[in-house]
N, C-alpha and C positions, 0 to 999 in steps of 0.2 A: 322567646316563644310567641305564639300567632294566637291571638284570642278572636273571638266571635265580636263582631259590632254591637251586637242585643244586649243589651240588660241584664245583668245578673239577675236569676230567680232569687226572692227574699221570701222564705219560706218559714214560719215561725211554727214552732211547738214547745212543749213543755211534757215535762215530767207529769205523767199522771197520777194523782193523788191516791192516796191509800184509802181511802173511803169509795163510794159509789162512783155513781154517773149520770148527767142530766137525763132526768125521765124524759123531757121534750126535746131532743134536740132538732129535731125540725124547725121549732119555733125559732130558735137563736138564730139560723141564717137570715130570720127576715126582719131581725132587731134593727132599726134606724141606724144609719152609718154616722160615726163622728165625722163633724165639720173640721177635721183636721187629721191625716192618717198618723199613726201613732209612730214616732221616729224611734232611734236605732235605738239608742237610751234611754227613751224610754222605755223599750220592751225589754230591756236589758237588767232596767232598774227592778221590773217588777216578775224578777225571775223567769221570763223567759229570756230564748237564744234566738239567736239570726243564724241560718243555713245558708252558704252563698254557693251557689254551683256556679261553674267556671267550664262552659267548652271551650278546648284549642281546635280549631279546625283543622281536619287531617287532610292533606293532601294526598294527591291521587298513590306517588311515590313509596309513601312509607306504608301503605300497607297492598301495594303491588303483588312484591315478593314473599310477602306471609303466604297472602290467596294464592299466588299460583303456586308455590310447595304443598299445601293442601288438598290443591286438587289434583296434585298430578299423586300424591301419594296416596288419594283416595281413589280415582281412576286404575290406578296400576293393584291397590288391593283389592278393589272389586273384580277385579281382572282374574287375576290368581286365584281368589277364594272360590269364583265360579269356576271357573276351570279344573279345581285341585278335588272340587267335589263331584265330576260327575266327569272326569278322564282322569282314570288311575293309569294309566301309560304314556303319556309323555309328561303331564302336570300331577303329582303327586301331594300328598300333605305336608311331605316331608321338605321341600320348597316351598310350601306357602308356609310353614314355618320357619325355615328359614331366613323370609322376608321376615316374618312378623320378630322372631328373635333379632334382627337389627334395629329396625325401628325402635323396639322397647330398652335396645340398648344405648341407643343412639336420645331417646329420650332420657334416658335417666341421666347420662350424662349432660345434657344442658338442666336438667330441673340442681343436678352439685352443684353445677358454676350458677345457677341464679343466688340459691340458699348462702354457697360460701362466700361468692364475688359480688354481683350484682346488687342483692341485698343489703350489705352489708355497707356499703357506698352511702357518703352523707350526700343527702338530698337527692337518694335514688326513690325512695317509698318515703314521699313526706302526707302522702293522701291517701284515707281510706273509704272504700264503697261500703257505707254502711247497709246498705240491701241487699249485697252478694254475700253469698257463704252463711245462710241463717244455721241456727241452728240445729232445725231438724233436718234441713239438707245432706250437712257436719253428718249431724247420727246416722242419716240413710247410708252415706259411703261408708262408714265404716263398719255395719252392719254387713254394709252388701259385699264391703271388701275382704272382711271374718271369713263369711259368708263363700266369696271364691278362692279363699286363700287354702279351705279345707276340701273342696272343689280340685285344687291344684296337687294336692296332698293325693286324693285320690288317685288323682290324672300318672303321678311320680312312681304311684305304689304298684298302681296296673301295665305300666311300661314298662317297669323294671323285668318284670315277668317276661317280656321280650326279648331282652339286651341279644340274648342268644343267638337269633333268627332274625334280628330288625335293625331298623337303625336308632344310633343311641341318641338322633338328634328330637327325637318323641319324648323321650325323659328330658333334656335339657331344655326344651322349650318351656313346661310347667314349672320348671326352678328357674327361669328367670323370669317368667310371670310373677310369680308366688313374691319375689325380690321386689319386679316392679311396682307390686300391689302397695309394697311397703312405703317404697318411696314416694310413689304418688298420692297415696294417702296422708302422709304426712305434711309434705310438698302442700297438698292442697287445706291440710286444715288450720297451716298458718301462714302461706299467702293469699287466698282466695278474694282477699279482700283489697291488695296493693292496687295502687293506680301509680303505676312505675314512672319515672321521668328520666332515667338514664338507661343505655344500653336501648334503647325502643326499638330498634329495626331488629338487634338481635334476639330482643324478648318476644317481640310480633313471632320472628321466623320459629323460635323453639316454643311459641302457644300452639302456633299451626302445625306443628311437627307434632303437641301433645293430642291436640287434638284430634288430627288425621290419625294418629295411633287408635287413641282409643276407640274411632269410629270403626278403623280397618278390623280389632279384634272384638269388635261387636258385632259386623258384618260374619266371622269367620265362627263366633258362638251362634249366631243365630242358625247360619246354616247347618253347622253340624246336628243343634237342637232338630230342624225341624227335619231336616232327612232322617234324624233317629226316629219320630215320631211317625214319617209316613210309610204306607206300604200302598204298594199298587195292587189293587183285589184283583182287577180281570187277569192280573197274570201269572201271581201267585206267588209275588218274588217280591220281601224287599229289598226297599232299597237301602237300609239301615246296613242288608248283609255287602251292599258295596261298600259302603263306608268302613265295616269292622275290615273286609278284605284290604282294601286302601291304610287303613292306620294299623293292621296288626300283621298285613302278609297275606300269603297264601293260605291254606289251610293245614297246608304240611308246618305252617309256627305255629308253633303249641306255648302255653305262659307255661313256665316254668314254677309255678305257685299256684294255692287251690282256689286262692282268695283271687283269682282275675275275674270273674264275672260278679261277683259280689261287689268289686272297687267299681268295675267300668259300670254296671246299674247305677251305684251309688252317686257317681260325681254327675251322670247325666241330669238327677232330678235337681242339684244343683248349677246347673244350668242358667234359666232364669234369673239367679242373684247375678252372675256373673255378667248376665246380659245390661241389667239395673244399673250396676256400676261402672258399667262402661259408659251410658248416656248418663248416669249424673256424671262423672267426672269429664265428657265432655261439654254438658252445658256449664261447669262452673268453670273450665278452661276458656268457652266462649264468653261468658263474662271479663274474666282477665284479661283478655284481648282486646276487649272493647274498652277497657276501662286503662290500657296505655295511652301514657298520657294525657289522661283525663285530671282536673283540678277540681278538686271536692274541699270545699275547707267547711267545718263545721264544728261547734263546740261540744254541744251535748244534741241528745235526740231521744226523743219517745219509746217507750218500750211497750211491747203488747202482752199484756196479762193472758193468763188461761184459765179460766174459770169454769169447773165445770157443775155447778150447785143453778139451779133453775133452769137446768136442764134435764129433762129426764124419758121425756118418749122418742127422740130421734135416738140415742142412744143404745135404748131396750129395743126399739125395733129394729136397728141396726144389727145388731148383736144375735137377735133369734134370725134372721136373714143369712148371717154368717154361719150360724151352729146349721140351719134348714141346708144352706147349700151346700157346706160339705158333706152332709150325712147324703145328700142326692150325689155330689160328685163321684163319693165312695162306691154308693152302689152304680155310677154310671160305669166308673173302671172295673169293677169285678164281671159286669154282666156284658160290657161290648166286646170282652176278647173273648165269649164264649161263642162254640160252634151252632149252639141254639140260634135258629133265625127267630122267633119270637122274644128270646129273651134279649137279644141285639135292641128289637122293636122297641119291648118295654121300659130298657135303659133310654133309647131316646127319646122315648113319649115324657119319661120323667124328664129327662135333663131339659128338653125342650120348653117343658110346663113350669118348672123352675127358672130358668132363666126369665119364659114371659112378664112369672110375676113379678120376677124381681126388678127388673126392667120397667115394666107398666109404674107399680110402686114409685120408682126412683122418678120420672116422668111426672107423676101425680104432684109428687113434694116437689120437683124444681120448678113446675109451674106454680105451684103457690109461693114459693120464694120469690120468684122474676114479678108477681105481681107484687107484693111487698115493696121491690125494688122502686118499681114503677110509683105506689104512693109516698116512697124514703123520699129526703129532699135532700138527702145531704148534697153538697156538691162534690165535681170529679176532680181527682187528681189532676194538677196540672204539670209537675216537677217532671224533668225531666229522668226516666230510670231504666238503665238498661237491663234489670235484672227481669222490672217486670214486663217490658216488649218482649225478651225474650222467654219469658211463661206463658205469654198467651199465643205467641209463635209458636211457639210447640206444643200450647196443647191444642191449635188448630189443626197446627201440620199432621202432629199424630194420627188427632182421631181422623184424618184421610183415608188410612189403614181400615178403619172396620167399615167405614161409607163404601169403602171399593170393594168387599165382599156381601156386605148387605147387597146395595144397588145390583150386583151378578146374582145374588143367589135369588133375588125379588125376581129379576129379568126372567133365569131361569124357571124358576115355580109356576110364573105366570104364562109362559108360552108353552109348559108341559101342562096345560090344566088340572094345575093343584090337588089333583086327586088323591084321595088317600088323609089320612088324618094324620102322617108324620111330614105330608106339605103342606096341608095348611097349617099346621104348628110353626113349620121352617118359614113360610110367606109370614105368619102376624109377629115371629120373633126380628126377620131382619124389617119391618116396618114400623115393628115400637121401639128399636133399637136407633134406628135413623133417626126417629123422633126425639127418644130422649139423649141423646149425643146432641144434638142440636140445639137443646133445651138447656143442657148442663153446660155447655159452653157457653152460652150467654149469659148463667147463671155467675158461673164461674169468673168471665172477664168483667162483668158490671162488678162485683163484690172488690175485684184488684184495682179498679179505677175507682172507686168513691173512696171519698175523705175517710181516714179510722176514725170512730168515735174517739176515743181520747183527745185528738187532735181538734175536732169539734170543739172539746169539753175547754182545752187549751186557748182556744180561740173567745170564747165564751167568756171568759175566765179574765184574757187582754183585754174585752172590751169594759169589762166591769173595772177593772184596777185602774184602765185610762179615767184621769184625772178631769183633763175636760170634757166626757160624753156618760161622766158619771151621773149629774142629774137626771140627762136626758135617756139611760137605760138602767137606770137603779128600779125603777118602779118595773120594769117589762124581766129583768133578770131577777127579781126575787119569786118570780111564778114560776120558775123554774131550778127550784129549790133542786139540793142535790139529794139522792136516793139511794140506797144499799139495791134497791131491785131493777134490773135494766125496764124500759119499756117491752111492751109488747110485740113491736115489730122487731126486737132484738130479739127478743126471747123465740119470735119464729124463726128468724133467718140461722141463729144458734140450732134449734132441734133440725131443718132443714139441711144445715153444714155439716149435723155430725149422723145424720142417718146415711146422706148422698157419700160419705167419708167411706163408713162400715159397708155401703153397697159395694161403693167399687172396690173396694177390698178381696171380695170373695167373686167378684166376676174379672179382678186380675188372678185370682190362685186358680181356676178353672182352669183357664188355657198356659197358663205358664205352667201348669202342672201335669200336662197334657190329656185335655180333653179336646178333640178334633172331631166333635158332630160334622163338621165340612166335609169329611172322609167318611167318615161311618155314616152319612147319608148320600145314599149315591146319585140323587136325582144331575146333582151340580154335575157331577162327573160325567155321568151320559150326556148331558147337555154341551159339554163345554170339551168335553174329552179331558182324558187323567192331565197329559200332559201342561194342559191352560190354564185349568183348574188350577191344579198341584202350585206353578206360578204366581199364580194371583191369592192364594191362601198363603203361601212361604212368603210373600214379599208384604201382603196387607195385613197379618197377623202379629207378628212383632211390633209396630205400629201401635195395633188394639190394645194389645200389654203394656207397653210403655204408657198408651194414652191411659190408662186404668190407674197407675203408678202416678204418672205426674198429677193427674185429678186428685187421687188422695192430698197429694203433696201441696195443691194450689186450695183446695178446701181447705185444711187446717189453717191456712195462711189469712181464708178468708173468715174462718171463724175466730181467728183472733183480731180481727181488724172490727168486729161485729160487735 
């Protein structure tokens, strides 16, 4: 094997103790350093561990042929999916599922041969990433995968209605979804963590193969999602009725059961989960990938408590934010599909003034968090971790998605002179929205690169046991006696973590639930024409959802590190 020239990182932590945590830890980084750094036995003796990371340096070769089968299979199902949605006469659905049913078949078969062959090989998985696959990630897929499996159930029950008049490859495509759900779910909740050293070019090619799937049928739900959601007003026609025409026939195929528009409403609102589980189990495949052939050797490691006692107003206002938005969402969808033009108005004036606050709010708290930050002294991570590059990868990349329709719909509002009171709501919603996306990602990536406290407390902890710098910091470590009550700037960054959690909560269930103020406000539309428009809201709002989704996912992470 080809190791790196550099130094292994020596990373020391320990088990956090069942009691408190240092009120000051600020202070303890500026404790006087021992005249001598503390060796491997000694940390050893004095219960802590040594963490040795180990990179091989990958060459150009071995992960060659992964990339290029991912992207050709990503290119080829963007291909198809746009096509199959918007030409029902030469590309059909009935071919892009047929792609998609190979793929999923063609992946389940390399996830048997990993689980029964690959695995099972001595000194194939002797390393594990202890940072991939946490555990709320674990509960997210298989929530979300419950969640499309009953999605797929629907998808089977409403097909079958067809067999008569259609083709029978619309029901077999959800039963082998429904299959694949099974196995990749499984697949993933007890390998997610290998750092494989045998079979690597073959395990590279079937990540890329996993991954490229799950993209392609993330690509294939979104679109369906969001053409069910839109209609074109000036013409009077949706486009939802291409799609039912494309996946159900002519009009002369009737379902042959009473329950077909009851199942096909049904699995659509399910939707959204399906979409969820597609990007988490593609970023936990992209972690696998990265971590072939990677050497991690490590004994024990740190665990992060959840505590939720001295916490208690980011919570509560979290919470009435969530019950205030749905009860607006509710009434935004009873009163937009009404033929009333004023009460159209008035759903938007609400939803509009609802989002503001919510928004502004969330804005308020991440700027008092980032200033917090700013006087924390902790220091920043320096270990090498692919799990968390790739968190703040994606929650960069995401939120792109909602900047690329703020930034049009700002353009637009501002060169049709704002007139009217449902654009300037539209103008201050995408310009606090910019703001606080901007605000919460910096909140959000400072929280993943600083030290956990525990680890602090760990460190704290070695310099007091070391032997020789015990005279010289016994007098400065007793002032910082240990506490049952975190500090102060914990306990903000805690209410900060779990109010900003509870926001984006209910501004992901908005639009994955479908509310499309984008549409139901037509200034964008005039300005940009349906067709531009339509483009830039279908391609930049899945995006905004996901980015909603992983913020939850990277907040909790950060309030347990807090």
């Amino acid at each position: 094997m080809i190791f790196c020239r550099k130094m292994p990182n020596l990373v020391m932590t320990a088990h956090p103790s069942n009691g408190g945590t240092v009120t000051q830890v600020d202070s303890i980084q500026h404790l006087p350093s021992p005249p001598h750094p503390p060796t491997v036995d000694g940390a050893s003796e004095s219960g802590h561990h040594m963490e040795v990371v180990k990179e091989r340096t990958p060459q150009g070769g071995e992960w060659l042929l992964s990339g290029i089968i991912c992207i050709n299979i990503l290119m080829l199902g963007c291909a198809l999916v746009s096509s199959s949605a918007f030409n029902v006469v030469a590309i059909t659905p009935v071919h892009r599922q047929i792609f998609l049913i190979t793929l999923l078949v063609l992946t389940m078969l390399w996830m048997l041969f990993y689980m029964v062959v690959t695995s099972r090989k001595d000194r194939a998985v002797l390393f594990k990433d202890r940072h991939a696959g946490p555990v709320w990630l674990k509960a997210g897929l298989v929530l979300f995968g419950l969640l499309s499996f009953l999605m797929d159930i629907f998808k089977i029950a409403t097909y079958v209605g067809y067999l008569h008049c259609d083709s029978p490859v619309k029901v077999a495509y959800p039963i082998v979804q429904a299959v694949f759900l099974f196995f990749q779910t499984y697949f993933l909740w007890f390998h997610s963590r290998d750092c494989v050293q045998l079979h690597t070019n073959l395990t590279r090619c079937g990540l890329t193969l996993t991954l490229s799937t799950n993209l392609v049928v993330w690509m294939a739900a979104v679109t369906e999602e969001s053409i069910h959601q839109t209609e074109i007003t000036n013409l009077n026609i949706s486009v939802s009725h291409k799609l039912y025409r494309a996946n159900y026939g002519a009009k002369k195929c009737t379902c042959s059961h009473m329950a077909c528009e009851t199942f096909k409403e049904a699995f659509y609102y399910l939707y959204p989960f399906n979409i969820e589980y597609s990007l988490f189990a593609s970023a936990m495949t992209y972690i696998m990938w990265k971590n072939v052939g990677r050497i991690v050797e490590h004994h024990k490691h740190y665990k992060f408590n959840f505590y939720v006692k001295d916490v208690f107003v980011g919570p509560v206002a979290g919470l009435l934010l969530v019950v205030a938005g749905l009860v607006t969402f509710v009434l935004y969808k009873i009163n937009i599909l009404k033929e009333d033009k004023e009460k159209r108005n008035k759903a938007l004036l609400i939803h509009f003034i609802m989002n503001i606050v919510i928004v502004s709010l969330m804005s308020l708290s991440t700027m008092i968090g980032c200033i917090i930050y700013r006087l924390d002294r902790r220091e920043y991570v320096s270990d090498k971790n692919p799990t968390r590059s790739l968190d703040v990868g994606l929650l960069v990349a995401s939120s792109l998605g909602q900047f690329i329709i703020s930034y049009f719909s700002l353009v637009a509002t501002v060169a049709m002179g704002a007139q009217g009171y449902l654009n300037v709501l539209n103008l201050a919603w995408a310009v606090v929205l910019v703001v606080e996306i901007g605000l919460q990602n910096y909140f959000i990536i400072e929280g993943l690169h600083r030290e956990p406290i525990n680890v602090m407390q760990a460190n704290a902890r070695a310099f007091q046991d070391h032997t020789e710098m015990a005279n010289d910091v016994e007098g400065q470590i007793s002032r910082f006696s240990i506490s049952k009550k975190p500090s102060w700037k914990r306990r903000v960054l805690r209410e900060v973590c779990a109010f900003l959690l509870l926001a984006n909560i209910i501004l992901w269930i908005m639009p994955a639930f479908g509310a499309r103020p984008q549409f139901d406000h037509s200034a964008e539309i005039y300005f940009y024409n349906y067709t531009m428009w339509n483009a830039i809201v279908n391609i930049g709002l899945p995006f905004g959802i996901f980015y909603r989704m992983h913020a939850v996912a990277s907040l909790f992470e950060v309030y347990l590190r807090d």
